[in-house]
C-alpha positions as CSV (number, residue, x, y, z in Angstrom):
1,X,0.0,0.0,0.0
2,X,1.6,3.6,-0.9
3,X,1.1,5.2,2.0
4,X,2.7,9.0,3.5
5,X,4.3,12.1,1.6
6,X,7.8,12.7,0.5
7,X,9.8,15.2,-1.5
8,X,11.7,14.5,-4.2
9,X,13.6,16.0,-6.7
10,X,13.7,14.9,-10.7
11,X,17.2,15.1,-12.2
12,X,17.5,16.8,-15.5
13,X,16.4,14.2,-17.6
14,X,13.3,13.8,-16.2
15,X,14.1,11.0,-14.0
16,X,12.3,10.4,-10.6
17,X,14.1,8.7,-7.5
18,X,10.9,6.8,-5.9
19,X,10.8,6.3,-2.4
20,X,12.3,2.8,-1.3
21,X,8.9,2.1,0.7
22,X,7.3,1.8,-2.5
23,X,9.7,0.5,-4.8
24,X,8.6,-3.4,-3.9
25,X,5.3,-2.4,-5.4
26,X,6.9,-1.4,-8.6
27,X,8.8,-4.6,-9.1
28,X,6.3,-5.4,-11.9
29,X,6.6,-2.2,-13.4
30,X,4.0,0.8,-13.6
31,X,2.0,3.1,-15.3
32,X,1.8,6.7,-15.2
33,X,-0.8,8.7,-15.9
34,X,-2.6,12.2,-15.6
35,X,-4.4,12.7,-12.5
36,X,-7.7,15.1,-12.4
37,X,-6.0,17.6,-9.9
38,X,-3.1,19.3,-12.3
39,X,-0.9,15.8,-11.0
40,X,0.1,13.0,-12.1
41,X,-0.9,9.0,-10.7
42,X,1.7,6.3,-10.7
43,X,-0.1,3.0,-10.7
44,X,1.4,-1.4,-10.6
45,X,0.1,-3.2,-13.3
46,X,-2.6,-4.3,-11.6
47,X,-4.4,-1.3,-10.1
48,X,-3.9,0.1,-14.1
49,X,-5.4,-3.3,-15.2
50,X,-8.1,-2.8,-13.0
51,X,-8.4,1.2,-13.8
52,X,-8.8,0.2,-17.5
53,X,-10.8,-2.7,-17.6
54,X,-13.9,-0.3,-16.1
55,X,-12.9,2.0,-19.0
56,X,-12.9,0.1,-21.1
57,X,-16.7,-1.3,-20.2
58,X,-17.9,2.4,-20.6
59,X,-20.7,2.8,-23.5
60,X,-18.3,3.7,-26.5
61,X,-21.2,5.7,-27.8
62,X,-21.0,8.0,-24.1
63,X,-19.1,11.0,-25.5
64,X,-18.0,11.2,-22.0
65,X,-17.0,8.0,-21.9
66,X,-14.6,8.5,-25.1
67,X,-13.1,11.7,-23.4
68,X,-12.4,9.6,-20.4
69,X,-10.5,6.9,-21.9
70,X,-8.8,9.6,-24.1
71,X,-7.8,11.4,-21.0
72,X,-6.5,8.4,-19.2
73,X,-4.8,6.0,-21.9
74,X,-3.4,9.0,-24.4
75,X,-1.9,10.5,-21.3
76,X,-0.4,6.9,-19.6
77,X,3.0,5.7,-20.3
78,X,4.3,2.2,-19.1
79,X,7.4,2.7,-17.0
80,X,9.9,1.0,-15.6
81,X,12.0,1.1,-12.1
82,X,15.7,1.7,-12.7
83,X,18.6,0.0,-10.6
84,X,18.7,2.8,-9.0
85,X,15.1,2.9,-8.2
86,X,13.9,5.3,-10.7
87,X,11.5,6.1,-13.0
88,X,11.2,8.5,-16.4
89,X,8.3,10.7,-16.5
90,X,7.9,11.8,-19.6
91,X,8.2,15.5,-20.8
92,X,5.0,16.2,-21.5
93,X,3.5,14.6,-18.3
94,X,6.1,16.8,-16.9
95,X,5.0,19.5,-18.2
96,X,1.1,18.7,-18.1
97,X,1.2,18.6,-13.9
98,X,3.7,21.7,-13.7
99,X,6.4,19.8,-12.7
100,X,9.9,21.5,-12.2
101,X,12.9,19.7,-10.4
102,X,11.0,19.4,-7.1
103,X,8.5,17.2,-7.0
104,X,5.9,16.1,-3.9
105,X,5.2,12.0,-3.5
106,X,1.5,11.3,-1.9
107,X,0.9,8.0,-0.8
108,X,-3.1,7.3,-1.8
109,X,-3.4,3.3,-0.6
110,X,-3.1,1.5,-4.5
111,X,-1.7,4.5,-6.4
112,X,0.8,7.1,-5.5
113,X,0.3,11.0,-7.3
114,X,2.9,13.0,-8.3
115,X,2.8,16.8,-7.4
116,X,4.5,20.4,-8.0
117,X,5.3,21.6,-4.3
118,X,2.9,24.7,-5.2
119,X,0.0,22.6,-6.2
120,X,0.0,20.5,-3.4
121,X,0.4,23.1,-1.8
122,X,-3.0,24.9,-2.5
123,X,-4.2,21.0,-1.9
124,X,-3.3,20.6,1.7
125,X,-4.5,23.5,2.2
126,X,-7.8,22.0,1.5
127,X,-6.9,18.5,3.4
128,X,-6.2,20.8,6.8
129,X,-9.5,22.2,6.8
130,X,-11.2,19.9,9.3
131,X,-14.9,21.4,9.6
132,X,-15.0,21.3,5.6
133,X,-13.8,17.8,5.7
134,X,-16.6,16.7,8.2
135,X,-19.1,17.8,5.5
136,X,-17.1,16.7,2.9
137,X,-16.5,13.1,3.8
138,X,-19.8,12.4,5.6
139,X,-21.5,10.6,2.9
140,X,-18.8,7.9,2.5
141,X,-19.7,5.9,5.6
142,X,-16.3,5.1,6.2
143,X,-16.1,3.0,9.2
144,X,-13.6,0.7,11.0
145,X,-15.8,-2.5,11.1
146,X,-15.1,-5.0,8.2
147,X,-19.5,-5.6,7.8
């Protein structure tokens, strides 16, 4: 599970050094794609499988459906770990999230997301507010109990 936050920095070819907590989930690989919050998601194999297999199941005839696989598969790349444990984001995901040399790592259970320090930023900002969050997350029913 990806879990916590981290900063990072790409090196001038683009290249990102991921976190050694998570590189055991990358063994198979990943896939990197745009996120909906001006960031980018790193997924395994599987949780990409799984991603576009309910695309993919999606009413071709939906014209929201079409711009939803467009966004997700025109903007995903297959990488690959490193031996040194890193990955190539491409330029113009690089360029599509704002990203710069410094980059922010969020941990979000089967995916990770890639962020500029300044959007993240503005995000957090969001995350801290806790009386907005109450009213916000109400309607999931999280709860601790497996039933």
């Amino acid at each position: 599970m990806f879990l916590g936050r981290y900063r990072h920095s790409l090196d001038n070819k683009g290249r990102l050094t991921v976190p050694a907590r998570y590189r055991y989930l990358l063994e198979e690989g990943a896939f990197i794609t745009k996120g909906f919050d001006a960031n980018l998601v790193v997924m395994t194999p599987i949780a990409f499988t799984n991603i576009s297999k309910q695309v993919s199941e999606k009413n071709y005839t939906d014209p929201e459906a079409r711009m939803l696989k467009r966004y997700i598969f025109s903007n995903g790349e297959q990488v690959e770990l490193d031996r040194s444990g890193r990955i190539l984001i491409p330029q113009f995901l690089r360029e599509s999230a704002s990203l710069d040399s410094d980059v922010v790592l969020i941990g979000v259970g089967d995916f990770f997301e890639i962020w500029s320090p300044e959007n993240w930023e503005q995000q957090d900002v969001q995350l801290a507010d806790t009386e907005g969050n109450v009213g916000r997350f109400v309607d999931f029913e999280i709860s601790t109990s497996a039933g």
